[in-house]
C-alpha positions as CSV (number, residue, x, y, z in Angstrom):
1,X,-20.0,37.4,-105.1
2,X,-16.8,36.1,-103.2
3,X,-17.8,34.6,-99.9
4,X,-15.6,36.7,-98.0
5,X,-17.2,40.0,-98.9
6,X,-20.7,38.2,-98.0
7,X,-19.1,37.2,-94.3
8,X,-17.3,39.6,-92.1
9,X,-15.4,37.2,-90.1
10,X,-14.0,40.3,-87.9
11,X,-17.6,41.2,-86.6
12,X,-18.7,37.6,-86.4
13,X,-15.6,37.1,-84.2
14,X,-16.7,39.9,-81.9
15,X,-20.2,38.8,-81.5
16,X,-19.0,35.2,-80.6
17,X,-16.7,36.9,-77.8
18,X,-19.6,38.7,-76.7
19,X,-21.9,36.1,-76.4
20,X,-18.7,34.3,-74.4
21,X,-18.3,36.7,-71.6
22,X,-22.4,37.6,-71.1
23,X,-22.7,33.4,-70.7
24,X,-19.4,34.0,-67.7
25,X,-21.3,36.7,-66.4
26,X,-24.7,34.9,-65.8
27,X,-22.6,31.8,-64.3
28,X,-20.7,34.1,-62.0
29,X,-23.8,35.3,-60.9
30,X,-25.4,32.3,-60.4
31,X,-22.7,30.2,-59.0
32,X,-19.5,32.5,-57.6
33,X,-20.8,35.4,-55.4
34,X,-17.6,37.4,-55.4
35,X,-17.6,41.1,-56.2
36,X,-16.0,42.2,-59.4
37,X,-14.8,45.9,-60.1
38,X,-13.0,47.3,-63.0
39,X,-10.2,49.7,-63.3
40,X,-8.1,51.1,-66.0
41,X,-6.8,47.2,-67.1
42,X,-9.6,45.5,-66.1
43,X,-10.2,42.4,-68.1
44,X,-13.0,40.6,-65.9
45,X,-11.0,39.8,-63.0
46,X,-12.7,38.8,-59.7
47,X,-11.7,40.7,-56.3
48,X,-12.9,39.1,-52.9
49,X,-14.8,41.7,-50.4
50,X,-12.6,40.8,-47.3
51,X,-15.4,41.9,-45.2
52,X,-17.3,39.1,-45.6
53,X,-14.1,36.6,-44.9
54,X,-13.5,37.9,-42.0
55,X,-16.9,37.4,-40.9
56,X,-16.9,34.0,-41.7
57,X,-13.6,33.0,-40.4
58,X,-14.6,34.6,-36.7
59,X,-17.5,32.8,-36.8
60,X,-15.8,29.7,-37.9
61,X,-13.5,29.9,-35.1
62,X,-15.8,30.9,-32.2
63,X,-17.5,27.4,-34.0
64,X,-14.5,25.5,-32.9
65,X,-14.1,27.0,-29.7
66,X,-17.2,26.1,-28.1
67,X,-17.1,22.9,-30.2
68,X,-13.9,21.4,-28.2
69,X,-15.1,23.1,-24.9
70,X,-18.4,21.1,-25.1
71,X,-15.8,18.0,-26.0
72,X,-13.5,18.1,-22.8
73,X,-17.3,18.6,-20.7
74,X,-18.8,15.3,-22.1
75,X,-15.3,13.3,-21.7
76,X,-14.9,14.9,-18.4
77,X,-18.8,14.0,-17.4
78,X,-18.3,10.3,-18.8
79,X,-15.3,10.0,-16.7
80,X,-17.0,11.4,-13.9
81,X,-20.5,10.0,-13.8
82,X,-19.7,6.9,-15.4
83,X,-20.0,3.5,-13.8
84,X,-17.1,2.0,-15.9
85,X,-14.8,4.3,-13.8
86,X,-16.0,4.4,-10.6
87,X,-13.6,2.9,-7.8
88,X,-15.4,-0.5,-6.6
89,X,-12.5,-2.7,-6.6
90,X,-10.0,-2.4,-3.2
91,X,-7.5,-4.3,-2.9
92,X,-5.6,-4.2,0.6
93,X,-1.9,-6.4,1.1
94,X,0.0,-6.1,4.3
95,X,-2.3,-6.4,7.0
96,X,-1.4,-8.7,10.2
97,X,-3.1,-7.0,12.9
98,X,-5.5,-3.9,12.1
99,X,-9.0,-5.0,11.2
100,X,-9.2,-5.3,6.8
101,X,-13.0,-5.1,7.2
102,X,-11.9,-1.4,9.6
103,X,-10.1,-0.4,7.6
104,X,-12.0,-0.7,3.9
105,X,-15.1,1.2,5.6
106,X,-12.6,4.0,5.9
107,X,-11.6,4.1,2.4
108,X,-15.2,3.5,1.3
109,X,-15.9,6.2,3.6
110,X,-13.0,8.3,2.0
111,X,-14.2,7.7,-1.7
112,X,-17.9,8.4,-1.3
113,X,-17.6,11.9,0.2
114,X,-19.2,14.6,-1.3
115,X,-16.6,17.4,-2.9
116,X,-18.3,20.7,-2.0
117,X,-21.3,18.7,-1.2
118,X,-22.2,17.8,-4.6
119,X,-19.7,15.2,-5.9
120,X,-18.2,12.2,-4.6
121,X,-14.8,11.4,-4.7
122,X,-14.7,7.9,-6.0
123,X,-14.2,8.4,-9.6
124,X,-11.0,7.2,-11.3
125,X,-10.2,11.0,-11.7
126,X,-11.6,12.9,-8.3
127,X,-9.6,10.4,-6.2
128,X,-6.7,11.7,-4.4
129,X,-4.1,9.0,-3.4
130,X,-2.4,11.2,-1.0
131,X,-5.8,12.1,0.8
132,X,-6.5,8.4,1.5
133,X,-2.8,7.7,2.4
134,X,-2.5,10.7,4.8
135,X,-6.1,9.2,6.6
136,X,-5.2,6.1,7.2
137,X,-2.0,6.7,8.9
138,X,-3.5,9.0,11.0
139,X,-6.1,6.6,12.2
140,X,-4.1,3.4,12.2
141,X,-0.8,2.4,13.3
142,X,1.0,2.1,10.0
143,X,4.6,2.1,9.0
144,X,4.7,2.6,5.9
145,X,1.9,2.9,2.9
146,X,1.2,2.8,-0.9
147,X,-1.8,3.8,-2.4
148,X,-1.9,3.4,-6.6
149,X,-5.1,3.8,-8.8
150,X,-4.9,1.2,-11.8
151,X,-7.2,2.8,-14.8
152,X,-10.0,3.0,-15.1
153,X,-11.3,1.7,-11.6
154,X,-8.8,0.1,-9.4
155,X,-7.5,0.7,-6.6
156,X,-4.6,-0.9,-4.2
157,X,-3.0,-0.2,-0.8
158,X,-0.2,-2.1,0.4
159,X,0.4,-1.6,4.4
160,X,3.5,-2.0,6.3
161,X,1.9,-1.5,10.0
162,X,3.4,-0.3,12.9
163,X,3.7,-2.2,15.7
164,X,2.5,-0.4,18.8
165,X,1.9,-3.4,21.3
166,X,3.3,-6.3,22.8
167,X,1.8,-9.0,24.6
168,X,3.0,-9.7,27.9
169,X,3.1,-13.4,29.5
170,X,4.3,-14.1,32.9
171,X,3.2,-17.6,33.5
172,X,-0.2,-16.4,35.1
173,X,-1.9,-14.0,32.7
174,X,-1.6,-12.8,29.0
175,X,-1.7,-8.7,28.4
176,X,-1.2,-6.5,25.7
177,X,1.7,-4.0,26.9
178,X,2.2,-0.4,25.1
179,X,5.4,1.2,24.2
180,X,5.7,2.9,28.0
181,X,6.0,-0.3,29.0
182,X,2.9,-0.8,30.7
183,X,-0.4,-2.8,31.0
184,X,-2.9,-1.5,28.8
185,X,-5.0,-4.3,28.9
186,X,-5.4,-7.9,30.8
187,X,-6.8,-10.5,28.3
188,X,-6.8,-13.6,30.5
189,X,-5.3,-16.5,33.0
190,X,-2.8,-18.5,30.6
191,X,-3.7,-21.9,30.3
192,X,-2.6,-25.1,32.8
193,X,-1.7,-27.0,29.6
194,X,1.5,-24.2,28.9
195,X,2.9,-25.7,31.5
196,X,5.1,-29.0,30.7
197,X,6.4,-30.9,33.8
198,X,10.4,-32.4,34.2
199,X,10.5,-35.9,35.6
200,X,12.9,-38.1,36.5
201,X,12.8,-41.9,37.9
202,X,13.9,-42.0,41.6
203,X,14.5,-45.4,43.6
204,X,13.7,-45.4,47.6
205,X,13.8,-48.0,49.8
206,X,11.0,-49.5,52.0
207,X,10.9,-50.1,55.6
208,X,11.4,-53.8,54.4
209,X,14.5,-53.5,52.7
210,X,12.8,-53.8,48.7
211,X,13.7,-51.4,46.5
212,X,10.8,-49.3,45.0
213,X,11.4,-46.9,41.4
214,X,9.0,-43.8,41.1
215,X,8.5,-41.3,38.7
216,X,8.5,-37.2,40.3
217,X,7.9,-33.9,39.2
218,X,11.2,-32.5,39.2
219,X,10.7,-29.3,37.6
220,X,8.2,-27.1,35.8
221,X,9.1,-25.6,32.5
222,X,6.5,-22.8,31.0
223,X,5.9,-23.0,26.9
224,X,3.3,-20.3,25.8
225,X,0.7,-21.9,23.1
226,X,2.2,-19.1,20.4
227,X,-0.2,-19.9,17.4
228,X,-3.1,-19.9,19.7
229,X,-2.1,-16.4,21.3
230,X,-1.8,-15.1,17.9
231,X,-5.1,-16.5,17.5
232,X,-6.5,-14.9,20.1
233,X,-4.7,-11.9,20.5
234,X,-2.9,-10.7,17.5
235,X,0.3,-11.1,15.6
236,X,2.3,-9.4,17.8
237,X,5.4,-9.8,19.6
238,X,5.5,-12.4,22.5
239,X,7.6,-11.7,25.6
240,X,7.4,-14.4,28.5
241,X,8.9,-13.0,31.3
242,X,10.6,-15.2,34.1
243,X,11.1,-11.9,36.6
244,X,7.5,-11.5,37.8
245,X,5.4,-14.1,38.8
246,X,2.8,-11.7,40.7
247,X,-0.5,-10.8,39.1
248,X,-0.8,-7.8,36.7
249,X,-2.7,-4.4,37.4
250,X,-3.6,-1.8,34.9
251,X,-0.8,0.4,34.0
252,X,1.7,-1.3,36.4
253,X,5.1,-0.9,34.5
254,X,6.4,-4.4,33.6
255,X,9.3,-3.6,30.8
256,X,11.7,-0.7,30.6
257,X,10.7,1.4,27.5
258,X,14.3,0.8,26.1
259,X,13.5,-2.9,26.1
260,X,9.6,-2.7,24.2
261,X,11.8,-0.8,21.4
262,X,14.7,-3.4,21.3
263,X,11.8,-5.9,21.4
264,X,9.7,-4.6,18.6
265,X,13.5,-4.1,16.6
266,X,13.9,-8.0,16.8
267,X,10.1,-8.6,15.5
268,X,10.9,-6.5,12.7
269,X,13.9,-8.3,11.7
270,X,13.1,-11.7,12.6
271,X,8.8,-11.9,11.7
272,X,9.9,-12.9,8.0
273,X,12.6,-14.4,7.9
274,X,12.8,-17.9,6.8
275,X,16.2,-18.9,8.2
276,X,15.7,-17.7,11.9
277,X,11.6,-17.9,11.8
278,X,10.8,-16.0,15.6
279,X,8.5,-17.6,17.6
280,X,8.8,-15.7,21.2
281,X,11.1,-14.3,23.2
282,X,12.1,-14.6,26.9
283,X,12.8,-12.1,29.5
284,X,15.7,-14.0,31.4
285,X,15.9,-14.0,35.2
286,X,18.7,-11.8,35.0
287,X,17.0,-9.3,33.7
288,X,19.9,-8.7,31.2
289,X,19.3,-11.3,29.1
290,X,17.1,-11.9,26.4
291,X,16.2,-15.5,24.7
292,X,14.9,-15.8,21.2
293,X,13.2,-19.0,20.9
294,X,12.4,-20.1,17.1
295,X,9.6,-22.5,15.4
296,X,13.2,-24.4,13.9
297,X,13.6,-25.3,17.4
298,X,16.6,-23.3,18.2
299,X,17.2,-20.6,20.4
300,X,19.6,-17.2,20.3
301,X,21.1,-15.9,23.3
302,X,21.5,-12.2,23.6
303,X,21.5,-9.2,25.4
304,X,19.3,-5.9,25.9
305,X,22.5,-3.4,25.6
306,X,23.6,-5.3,22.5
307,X,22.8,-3.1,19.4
308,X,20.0,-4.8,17.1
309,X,20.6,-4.5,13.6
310,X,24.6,-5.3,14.4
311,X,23.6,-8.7,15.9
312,X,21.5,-9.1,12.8
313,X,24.6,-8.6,10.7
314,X,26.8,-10.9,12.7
315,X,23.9,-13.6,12.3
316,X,23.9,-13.2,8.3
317,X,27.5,-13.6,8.4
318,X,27.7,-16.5,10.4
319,X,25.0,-18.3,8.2
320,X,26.5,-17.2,5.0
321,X,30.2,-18.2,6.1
322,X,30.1,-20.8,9.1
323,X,26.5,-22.6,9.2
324,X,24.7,-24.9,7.3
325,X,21.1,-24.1,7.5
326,X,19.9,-27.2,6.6
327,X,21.9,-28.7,9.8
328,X,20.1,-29.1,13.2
329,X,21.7,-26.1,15.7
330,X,20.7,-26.1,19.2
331,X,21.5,-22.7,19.9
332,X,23.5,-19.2,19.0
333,X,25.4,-17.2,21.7
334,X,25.7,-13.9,20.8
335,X,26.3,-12.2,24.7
336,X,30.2,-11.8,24.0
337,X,30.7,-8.7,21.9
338,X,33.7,-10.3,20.1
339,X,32.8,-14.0,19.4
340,X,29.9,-15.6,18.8
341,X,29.4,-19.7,19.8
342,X,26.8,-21.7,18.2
343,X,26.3,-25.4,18.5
């Protein structure tokens, strides 16, 4: 017999299909848990049950959530807690006259108070720049200020201080004088030493006829020991004043107010600068004029009613047009509102 009437190649071909889709049905079983249905075309496609995505994506995303809110608590905590950013390292510029070692108990003291009790303020992020800068200027006498955290635990305040005091000389005693003018304070008898003597040789005669040459005191001229002063008492503005020679009292008005402002004006403009370095000034008998001695060994004449910061301009322009700073002067007149003589 033919051996295509022994074989029916039609029903082998259906029981190979069979045995096809009953093996995809057993894998799907196993190994793709997705619902199938079947409708009026259905040849084995697989439907999701959205259900169970939207179960999982909620879940997923709830996952995240507390996932990057316990990631912003742990980087917030290390920042916090940790001794890598904790402020420990101060650094203060500017100061002259208020105490460094004063003045970084404050901002220790700032730094390690307790927020609501519990925290301390001296972590790179809890630190508030404008809390420490609005402190300090109320408890010291400063100018101007700039606080600025460097990461991760710096921190560096550069001070400009105000100048509230001035120390008064007459000859006989040093004191610190406030911006009233008056004696706040008597710090001491000025030394015997300030005082340099003016001789001159002077012949006489004898009863005899021989001529006889002597030295005598001819005068008395008063130079203040400035770098001890500032020593002692300060880097502050130095007035001697030639008006009084009686002793001081405590809150006895030596200097007009105007004049401890026009005073403090020059120390401002003068303190730094390298061509007219100040060294003191003097209150002149007159009690108009004012003398500006400086460590280059000349001196400026002025006047109180004379406007500061335009006598500081006329100065600039007479170095930068007319003098020679490397020459020796003796002194610059600047009395005469429209010339100015120099020598």
């Amino acid at each position: 017999m033919p051996i295509k009437k022994i074989i029916n190649h039609h029903r082998l071909q259906r029981k190979i299909n069979n045995k096809i889709k009953s093996t995809k049905k057993i894998f799907n079983y196993f190994f793709n848990p997705k619902k199938t249905r079947r409708d009026f075309s259905w040849e084995g496609r697989e439907v999701e049950n959205p259900f169970i995505h939207e179960k999982i994506s909620k879940k997923l995303l709830y996952f995240k959530i507390l996932l990057l809110i316990a990631s912003v608590l742990i980087t917030f905590s290390i920042f916090l807690f940790h001794p890598f950013f904790i402020i420990e390292d101060v650094k203060i510029d500017g100061l002259q006259r208020i105490s460094k070692v004063d003045l970084l108990d404050t901002v220790n003291g700032i730094l390690n108070y307790r927020k609501f009790g519990l925290i301390k303020e001296n972590s790179y992020i809890l630190s508030n720049v404008n809390e420490i800068k609005d402190i300090l200027k109320e408890r010291y006498p400063i100018e101007k200020i700039i606080v600025k955290k460097s990461f991760p635990n710096k921190l560096s305040i550069i001070i400009q201080e105000k100048i509230s005091t001035i120390i008064y000389d007459n000859g006989l005693e040093y004191s610190y004088v406030d911006l009233e003018g008056k004696i706040v304070e008597i710090m001491g008898k000025t030394s015997e030493y300030d005082w340099k003597d003016i001789t001159a040789e002077v012949a006489t005669t004898t009863e005899s006829g021989e001529s006889v040459t002597s030295t005598v005191v001819v005068a008395r001229i008063y130079e203040p020991d400035v770098n001890t002063i500032k020593k002692d008492l300060g880097s502050y503005p130095i007035i001697y004043d030639k008006n009084n020679l009686n002793d001081v009292s405590l809150n006895l008005d030596v200097l007009d107010k105007t004049k401890v402002n026009i005073l403090i004006d020059w120390f401002k403009q003068l303190d730094n600068n390298e061509k007219i370095p100040l060294k003191y000034f003097v209150f002149e008998d007159n009690s108009q004029d004012l003398t500006i001695k400086t460590y280059k060994g000349f001196y400026i004449k002025t006047r109180f009613d004379r406007e500061v910061t335009d006598q500081i301009n006329k100065l600039n322009s007479l170095y930068k047009e007319k003098i020679d700073e490397n020459k020796f002067l003796e002194y610059i007149d600047l009395r005469y509102p429209d010339r100015i003589y120099w020598k």
